[in-house]
C-alpha positions as CSV (number, residue, x, y, z in Angstrom):
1,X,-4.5,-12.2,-6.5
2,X,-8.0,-10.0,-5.8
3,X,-10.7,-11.3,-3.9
4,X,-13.9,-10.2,-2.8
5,X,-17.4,-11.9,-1.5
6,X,-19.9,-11.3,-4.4
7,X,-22.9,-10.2,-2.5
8,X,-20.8,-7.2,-1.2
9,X,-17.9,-5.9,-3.1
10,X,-17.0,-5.6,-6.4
11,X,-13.8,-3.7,-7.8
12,X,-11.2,-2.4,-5.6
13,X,-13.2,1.0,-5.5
14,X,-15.6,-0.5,-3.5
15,X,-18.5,-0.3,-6.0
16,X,-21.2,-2.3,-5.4
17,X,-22.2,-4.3,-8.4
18,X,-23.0,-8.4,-8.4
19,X,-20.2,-10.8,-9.8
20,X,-22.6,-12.9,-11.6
21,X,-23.0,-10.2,-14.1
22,X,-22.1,-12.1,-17.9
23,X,-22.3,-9.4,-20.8
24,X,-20.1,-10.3,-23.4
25,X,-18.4,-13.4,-25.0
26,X,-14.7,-14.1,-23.3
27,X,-12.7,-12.6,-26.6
28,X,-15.2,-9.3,-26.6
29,X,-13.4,-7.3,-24.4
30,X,-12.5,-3.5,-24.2
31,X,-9.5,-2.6,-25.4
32,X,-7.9,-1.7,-21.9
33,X,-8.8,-5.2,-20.9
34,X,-6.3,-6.6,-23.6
35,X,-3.8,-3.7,-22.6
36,X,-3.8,-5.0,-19.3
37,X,-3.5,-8.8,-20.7
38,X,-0.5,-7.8,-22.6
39,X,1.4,-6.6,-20.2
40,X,0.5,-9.2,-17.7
41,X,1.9,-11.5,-19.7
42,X,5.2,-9.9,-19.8
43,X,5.2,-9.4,-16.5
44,X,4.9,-12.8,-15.7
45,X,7.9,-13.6,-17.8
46,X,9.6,-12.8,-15.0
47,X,9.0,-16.0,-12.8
48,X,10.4,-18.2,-15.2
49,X,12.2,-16.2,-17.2
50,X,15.5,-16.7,-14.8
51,X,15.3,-20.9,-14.9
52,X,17.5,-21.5,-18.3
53,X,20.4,-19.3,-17.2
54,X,20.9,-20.4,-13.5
55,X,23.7,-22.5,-13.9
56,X,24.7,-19.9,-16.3
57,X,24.3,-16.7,-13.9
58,X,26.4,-19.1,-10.9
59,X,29.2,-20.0,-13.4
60,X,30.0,-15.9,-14.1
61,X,29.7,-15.0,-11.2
62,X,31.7,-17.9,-8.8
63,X,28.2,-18.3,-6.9
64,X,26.9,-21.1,-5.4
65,X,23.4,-22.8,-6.1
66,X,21.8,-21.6,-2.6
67,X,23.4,-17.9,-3.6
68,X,21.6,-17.6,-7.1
69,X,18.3,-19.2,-5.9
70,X,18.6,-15.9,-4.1
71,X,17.3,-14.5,-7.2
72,X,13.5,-15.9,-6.5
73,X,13.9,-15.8,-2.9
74,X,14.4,-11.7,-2.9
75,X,12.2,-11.5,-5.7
76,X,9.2,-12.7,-3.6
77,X,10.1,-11.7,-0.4
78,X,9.9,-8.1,-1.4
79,X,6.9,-9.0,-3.7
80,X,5.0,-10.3,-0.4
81,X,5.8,-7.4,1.9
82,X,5.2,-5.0,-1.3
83,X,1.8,-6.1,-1.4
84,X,0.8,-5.3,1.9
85,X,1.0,-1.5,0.4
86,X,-0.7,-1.8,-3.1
87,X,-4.1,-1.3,-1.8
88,X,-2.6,2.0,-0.5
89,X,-1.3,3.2,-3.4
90,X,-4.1,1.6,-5.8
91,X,-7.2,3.7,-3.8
92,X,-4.6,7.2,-4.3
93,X,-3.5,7.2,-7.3
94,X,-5.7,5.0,-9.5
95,X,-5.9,1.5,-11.1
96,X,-4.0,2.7,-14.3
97,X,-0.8,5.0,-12.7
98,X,-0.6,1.5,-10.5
99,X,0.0,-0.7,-13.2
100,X,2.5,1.9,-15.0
101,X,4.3,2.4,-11.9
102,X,4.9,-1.4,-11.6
103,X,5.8,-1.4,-15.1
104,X,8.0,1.5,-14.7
105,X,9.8,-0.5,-11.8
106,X,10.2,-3.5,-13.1
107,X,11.8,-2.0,-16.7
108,X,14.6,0.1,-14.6
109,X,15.6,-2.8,-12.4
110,X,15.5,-5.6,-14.9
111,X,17.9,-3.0,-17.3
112,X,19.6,-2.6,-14.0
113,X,19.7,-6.6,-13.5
114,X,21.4,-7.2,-17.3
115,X,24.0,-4.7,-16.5
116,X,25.2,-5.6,-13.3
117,X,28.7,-7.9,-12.7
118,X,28.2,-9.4,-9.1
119,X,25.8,-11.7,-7.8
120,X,24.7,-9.3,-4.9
121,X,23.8,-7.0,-6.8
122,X,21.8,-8.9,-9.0
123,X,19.6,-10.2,-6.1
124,X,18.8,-6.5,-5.2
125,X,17.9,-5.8,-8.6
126,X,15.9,-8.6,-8.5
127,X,14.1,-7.3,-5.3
128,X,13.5,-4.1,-7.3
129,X,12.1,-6.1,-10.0
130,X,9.8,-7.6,-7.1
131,X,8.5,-4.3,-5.9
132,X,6.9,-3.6,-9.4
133,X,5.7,-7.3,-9.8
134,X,3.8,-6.2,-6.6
135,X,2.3,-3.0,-7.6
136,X,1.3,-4.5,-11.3
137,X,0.1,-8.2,-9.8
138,X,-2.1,-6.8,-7.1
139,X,-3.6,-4.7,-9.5
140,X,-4.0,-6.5,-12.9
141,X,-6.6,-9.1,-11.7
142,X,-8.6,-5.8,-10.3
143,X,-8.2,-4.1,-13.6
144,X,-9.3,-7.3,-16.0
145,X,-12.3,-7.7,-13.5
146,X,-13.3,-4.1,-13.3
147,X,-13.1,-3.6,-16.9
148,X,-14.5,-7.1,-18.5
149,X,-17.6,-6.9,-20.2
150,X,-18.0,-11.2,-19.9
151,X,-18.3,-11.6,-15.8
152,X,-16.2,-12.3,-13.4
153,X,-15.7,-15.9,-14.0
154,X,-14.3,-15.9,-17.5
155,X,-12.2,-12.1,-16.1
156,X,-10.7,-14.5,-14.0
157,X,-9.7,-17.1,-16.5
158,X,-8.4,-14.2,-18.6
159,X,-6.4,-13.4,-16.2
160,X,-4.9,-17.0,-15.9
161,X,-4.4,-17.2,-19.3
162,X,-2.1,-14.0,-19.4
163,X,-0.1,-15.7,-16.0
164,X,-0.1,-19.0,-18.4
165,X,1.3,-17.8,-21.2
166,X,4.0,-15.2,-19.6
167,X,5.2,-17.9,-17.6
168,X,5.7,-20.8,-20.7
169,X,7.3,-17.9,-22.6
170,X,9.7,-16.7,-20.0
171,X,11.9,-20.0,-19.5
172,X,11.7,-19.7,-24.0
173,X,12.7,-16.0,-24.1
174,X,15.1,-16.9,-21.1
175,X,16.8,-19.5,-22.7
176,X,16.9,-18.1,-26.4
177,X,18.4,-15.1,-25.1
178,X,20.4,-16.7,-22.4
179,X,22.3,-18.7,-25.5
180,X,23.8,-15.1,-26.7
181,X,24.0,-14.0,-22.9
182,X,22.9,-14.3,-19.6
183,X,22.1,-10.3,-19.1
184,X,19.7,-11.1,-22.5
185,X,16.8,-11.9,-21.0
186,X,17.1,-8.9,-18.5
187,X,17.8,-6.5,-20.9
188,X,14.5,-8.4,-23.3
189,X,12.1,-8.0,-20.1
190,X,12.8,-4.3,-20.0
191,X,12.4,-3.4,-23.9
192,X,9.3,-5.2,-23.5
193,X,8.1,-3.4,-20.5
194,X,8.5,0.3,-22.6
195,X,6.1,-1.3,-24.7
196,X,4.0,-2.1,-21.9
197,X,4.1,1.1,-20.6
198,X,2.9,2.2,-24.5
199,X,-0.2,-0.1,-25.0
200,X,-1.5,0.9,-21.1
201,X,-0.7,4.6,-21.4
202,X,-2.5,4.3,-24.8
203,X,-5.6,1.8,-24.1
204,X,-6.5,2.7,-20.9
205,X,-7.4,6.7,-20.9
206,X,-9.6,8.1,-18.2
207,X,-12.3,8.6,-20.6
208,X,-13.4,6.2,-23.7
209,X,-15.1,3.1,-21.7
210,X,-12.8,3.0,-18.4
211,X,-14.9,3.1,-15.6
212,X,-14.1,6.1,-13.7
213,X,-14.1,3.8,-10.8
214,X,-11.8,1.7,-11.8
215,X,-9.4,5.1,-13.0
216,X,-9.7,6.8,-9.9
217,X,-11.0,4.9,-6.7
218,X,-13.0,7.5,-4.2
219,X,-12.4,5.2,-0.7
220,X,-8.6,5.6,0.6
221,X,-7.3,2.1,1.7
222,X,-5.0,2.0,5.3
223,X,-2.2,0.4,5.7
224,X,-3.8,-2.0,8.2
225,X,-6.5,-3.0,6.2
226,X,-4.7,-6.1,5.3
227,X,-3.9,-7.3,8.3
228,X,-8.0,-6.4,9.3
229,X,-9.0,-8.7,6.4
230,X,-7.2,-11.6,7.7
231,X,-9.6,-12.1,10.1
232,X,-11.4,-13.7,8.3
233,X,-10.3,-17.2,8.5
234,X,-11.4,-18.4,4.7
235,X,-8.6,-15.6,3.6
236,X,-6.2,-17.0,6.0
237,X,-6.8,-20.8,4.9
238,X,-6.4,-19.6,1.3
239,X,-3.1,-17.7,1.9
240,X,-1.4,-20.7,4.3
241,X,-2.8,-23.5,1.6
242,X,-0.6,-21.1,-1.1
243,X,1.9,-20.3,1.3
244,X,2.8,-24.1,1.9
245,X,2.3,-25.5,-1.8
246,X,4.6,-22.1,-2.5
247,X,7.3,-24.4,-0.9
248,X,7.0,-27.1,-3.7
249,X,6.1,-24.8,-6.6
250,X,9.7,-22.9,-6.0
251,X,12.0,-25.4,-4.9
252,X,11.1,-27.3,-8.7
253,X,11.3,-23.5,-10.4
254,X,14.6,-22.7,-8.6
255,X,16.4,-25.9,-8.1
256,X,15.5,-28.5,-10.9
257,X,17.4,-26.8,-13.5
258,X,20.4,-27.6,-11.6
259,X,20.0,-31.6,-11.4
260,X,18.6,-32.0,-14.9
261,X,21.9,-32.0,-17.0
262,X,20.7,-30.0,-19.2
263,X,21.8,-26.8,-21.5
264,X,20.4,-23.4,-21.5
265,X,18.3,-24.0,-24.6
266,X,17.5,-27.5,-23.5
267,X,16.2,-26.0,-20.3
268,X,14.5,-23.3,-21.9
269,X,12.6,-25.7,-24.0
270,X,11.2,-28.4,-21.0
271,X,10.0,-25.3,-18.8
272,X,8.2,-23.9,-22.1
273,X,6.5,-27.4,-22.1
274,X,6.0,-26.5,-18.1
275,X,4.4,-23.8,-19.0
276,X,2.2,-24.3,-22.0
277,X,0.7,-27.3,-19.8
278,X,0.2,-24.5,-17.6
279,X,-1.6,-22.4,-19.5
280,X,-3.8,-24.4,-21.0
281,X,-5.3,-26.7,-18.1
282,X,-5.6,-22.9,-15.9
283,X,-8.1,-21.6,-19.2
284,X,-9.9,-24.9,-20.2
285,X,-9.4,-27.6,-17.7
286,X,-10.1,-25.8,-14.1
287,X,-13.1,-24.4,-15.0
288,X,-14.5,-27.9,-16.0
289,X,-13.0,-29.4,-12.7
290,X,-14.5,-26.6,-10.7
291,X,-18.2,-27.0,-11.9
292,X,-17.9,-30.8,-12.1
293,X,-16.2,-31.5,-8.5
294,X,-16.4,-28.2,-6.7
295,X,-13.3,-25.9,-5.7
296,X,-11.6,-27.5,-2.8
297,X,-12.2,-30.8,-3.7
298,X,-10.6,-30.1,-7.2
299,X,-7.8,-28.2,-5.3
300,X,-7.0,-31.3,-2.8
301,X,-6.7,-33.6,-5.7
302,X,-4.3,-31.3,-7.9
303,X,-2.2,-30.7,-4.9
304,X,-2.2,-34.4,-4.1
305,X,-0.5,-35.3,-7.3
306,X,1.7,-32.5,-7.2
307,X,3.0,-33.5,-3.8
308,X,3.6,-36.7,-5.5
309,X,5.3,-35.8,-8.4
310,X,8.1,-34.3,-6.1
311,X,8.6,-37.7,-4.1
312,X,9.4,-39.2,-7.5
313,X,11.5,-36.2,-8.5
314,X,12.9,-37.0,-4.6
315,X,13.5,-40.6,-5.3
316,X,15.0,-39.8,-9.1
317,X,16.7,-37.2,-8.8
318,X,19.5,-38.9,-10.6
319,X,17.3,-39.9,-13.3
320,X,17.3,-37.5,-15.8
321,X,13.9,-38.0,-18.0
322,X,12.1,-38.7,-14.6
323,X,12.8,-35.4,-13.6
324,X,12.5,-33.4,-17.2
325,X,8.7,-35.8,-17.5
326,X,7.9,-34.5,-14.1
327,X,8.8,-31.0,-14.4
328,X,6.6,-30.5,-17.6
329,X,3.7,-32.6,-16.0
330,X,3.8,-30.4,-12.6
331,X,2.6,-27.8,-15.4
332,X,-0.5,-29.3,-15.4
333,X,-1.1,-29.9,-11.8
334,X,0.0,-26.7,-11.2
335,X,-2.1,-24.4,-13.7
336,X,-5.2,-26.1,-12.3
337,X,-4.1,-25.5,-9.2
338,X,-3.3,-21.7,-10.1
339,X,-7.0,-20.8,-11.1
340,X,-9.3,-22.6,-8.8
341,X,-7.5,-21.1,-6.0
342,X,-7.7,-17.9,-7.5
343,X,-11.3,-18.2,-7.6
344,X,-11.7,-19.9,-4.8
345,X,-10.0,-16.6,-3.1
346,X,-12.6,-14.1,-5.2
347,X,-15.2,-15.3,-3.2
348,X,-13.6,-15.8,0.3
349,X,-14.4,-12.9,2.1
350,X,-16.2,-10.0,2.4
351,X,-13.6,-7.2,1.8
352,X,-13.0,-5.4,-1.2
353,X,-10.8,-7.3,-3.8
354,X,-7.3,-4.4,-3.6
355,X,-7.4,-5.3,0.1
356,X,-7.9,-9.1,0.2
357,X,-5.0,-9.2,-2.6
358,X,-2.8,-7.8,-0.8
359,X,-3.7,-9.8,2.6
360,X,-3.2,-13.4,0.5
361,X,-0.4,-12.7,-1.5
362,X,1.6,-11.4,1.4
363,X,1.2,-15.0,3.1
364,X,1.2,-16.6,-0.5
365,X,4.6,-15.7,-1.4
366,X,6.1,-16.0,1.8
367,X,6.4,-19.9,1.0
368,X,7.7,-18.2,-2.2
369,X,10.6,-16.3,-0.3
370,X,11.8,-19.0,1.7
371,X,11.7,-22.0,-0.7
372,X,14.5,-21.2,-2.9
373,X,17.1,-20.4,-0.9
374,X,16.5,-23.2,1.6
375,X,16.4,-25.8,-1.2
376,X,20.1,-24.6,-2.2
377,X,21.2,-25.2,1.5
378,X,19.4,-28.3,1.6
379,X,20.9,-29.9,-1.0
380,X,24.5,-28.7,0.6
381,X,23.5,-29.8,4.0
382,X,22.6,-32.9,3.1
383,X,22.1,-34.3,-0.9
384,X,20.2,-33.3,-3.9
385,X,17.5,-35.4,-3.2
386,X,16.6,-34.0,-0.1
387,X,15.5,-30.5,-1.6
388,X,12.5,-32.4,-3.3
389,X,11.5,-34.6,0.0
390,X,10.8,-31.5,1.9
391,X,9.0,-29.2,-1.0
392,X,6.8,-32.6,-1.6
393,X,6.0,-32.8,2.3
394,X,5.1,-28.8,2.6
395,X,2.8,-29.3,-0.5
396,X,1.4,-32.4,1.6
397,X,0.7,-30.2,3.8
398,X,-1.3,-27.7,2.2
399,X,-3.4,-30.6,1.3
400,X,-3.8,-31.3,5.0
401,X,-4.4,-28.0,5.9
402,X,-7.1,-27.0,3.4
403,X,-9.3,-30.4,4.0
404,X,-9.1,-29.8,7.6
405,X,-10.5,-26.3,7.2
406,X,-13.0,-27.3,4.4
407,X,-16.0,-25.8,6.3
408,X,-14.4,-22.3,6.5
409,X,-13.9,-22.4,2.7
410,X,-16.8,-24.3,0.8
411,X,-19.3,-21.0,0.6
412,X,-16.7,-20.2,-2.3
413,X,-18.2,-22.8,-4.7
414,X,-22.1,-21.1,-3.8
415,X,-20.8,-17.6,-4.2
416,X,-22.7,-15.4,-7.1
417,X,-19.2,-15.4,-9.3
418,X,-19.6,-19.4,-9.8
């Protein structure tokens, strides 16, 4: 996610131009805008896009459920180190080479993924397939926002809504495909990322409306620019609240499918409910929530109920339409949740949006990396309720956490972009 303080910084170039700036309606973009949209939405197939054919992936390949959860956990972990170099590569080759190089990536090793015949090799494929998340979600936010003719605000909501829909289709795509074979959806991501690569390379030339700041930024980002923008605590309470309700978000994307009972198509179908949920509350309801309660406020309550909704999913985990209903309503909670952090984070601190990206999604998906795996060897260690007691308490957390640190963060909702 990109983030920047709106009375100093505006694209990742550094240009100085106020984020209260509203031109055009939210559908009256440039064209590049919707390039970018469309393949941010395929992009983001890829977090759900695994879900329906877990059980499937660990029964053709002997592996256990703490071995194919493996498939998130090196997914992000490379995805959050990855994005410590974006800005790097974002301020010397250009906004638009950034994206197609993440595209480029995540087409080879998603083919790669589909063809492979042993577990191991899948999670390295899917560490590939992390590396060019990185490069394209560092960048896409910086793109839509550069590029938007309609302000920041409703940039950002575009932005959601590509996340939204990518993720409800994925688990749909997953588990239609997954039905004929699990190397389907693999193979699917990576025809879909040539045409990607098409609509970008086509929609988004140097010339013809693209900012040349936002096609070729003039300041060079260091590597340690980063770790320089975490000192600003609001980016570091931002990061840790993501980082901890991370914990929840992943143990319920990489270990519910296994205790629901459920089919490939039956799973695609409940995390396509997940995700439409999630879609539309991040476009319509957060913004209301937002003007109405203010950020963190909004943020504590979602989180709240999210943390919740695991203790049931904790206490029933043997209850099969507890954990489907709770599953589909955490798409709610979380697509809230999804944009008012993201906003929240736009206006945190006063660094440029490439750099402050790549300092909060490196601690974000962190809780990302770890979760997975360690709610497979929880559940083996102990029970299969267990997994859900400890992702509800680490979202609980976060909650904690943010509240205690709400003087550091509430400039966000008095920031120009609001």
């Amino acid at each position: 996610m990109s983030v920047a303080n709106s009375s100093q910084t505006t694209a990742a170039t550094g240009a100085n131009q106020p984020l209260t700036i509203q031109k055009g309606g939210f559908f009256n973009q440039p064209r590049a805008v919707w390039a970018v949209f469309f393949a941010g939405i395929i992009a983001f197939m890829g977090i759900g896009l695994v879900d329906p054919i877990l059980k499937a992936i660990a029964e053709e390949m002997h592996a256990s459920a703490s071995e194919v959860s493996l498939l998130f956990t090196s997914y992000n972990a490379v995805m959050a180190v990855a994005m410590l170099i974006t800005g790097v590569v974002t301020s010397r080759i250009g906004i638009k080479w950034t994206l197609l190089l993440g595209v480029v990536i995540i087409a080879v090793f998603s083919l790669l993924g589909g063809l492979s015949n042993d577990i191991w090799a899948l999670v390295g494929y899917r560490a590939g397939w992390g590396l060019g998340n990185a490069f394209f979600v560092a960048t896409a936010l910086t793109a839509i926002v550069s590029l938007s003719n309609s302000g920041v605000t409703k940039a950002i909501i575009l932005y959601e809504a590509a996340i939204g829909i990518g993720i409800s289709v994925g688990p749909l795509l997953g588990g239609e495909l997954g039905s004929i074979s699990w190397r389907g959806p693999f193979i699917g991501v990576a025809g879909l990322m040539v045409i990607a690569f098409l609509a970008i390379i086509l929609m988004m030339p140097k010339a013809a409306g693209v900012p040349k700041a936002a096609a070729a930024p003039a300041k060079k980002t260091s590597l340690l620019d980063p770790f320089r923008a975490l000192r600003h605590r609001p980016l570091v309470v931002f990061g840790l609240t993501a980082c901890f309700y991370n914990f929840g978000f992943f143990t319920l994307m990489a270990y519910a499918p296994f205790v629901m009972g459920l089919g490939i198509h039956e799973l695609g179908y409940v995390f396509l409910g997940w995700g439409i949920l999630l879609a539309v509350t991040s476009v319509f309801m957060a913004p209301w929530l937002q003007r109405k309660f203010g950020t963190v406020k909004s943020m504590a309550v979602m989180l709240t109920l999210f943390g919740l909704t695991l203790l049931a999913m904790a206490i029933w985990t043997d209850t099969q339409w507890v954990i489907i209903a709770s599953v589909v309503f955490a798409g709610a909670l979380l697509g809230n949740n999804n944009t008012l952090i993201t906003t929240g984070v736009m206006n945190a601190a006063p660094v440029e949006r490439s750099t402050a990206s790549a300092a909060y999604s490196f601690l974000r998906f962190i809780g990302g990396a770890i979760a997975p795996y360690f709610a497979g060897k929880l559940a083996e260690w102990f029970n299969p309720h267990v997994p859900f007691y400890v992702g509800a308490g680490f979202v609980i957390l976060s909650v904690l956490f943010i509240l205690a640190n709400h003087k550091h963060v509430k400039h966000v909702d008095h920031a120009g972009g609001h």
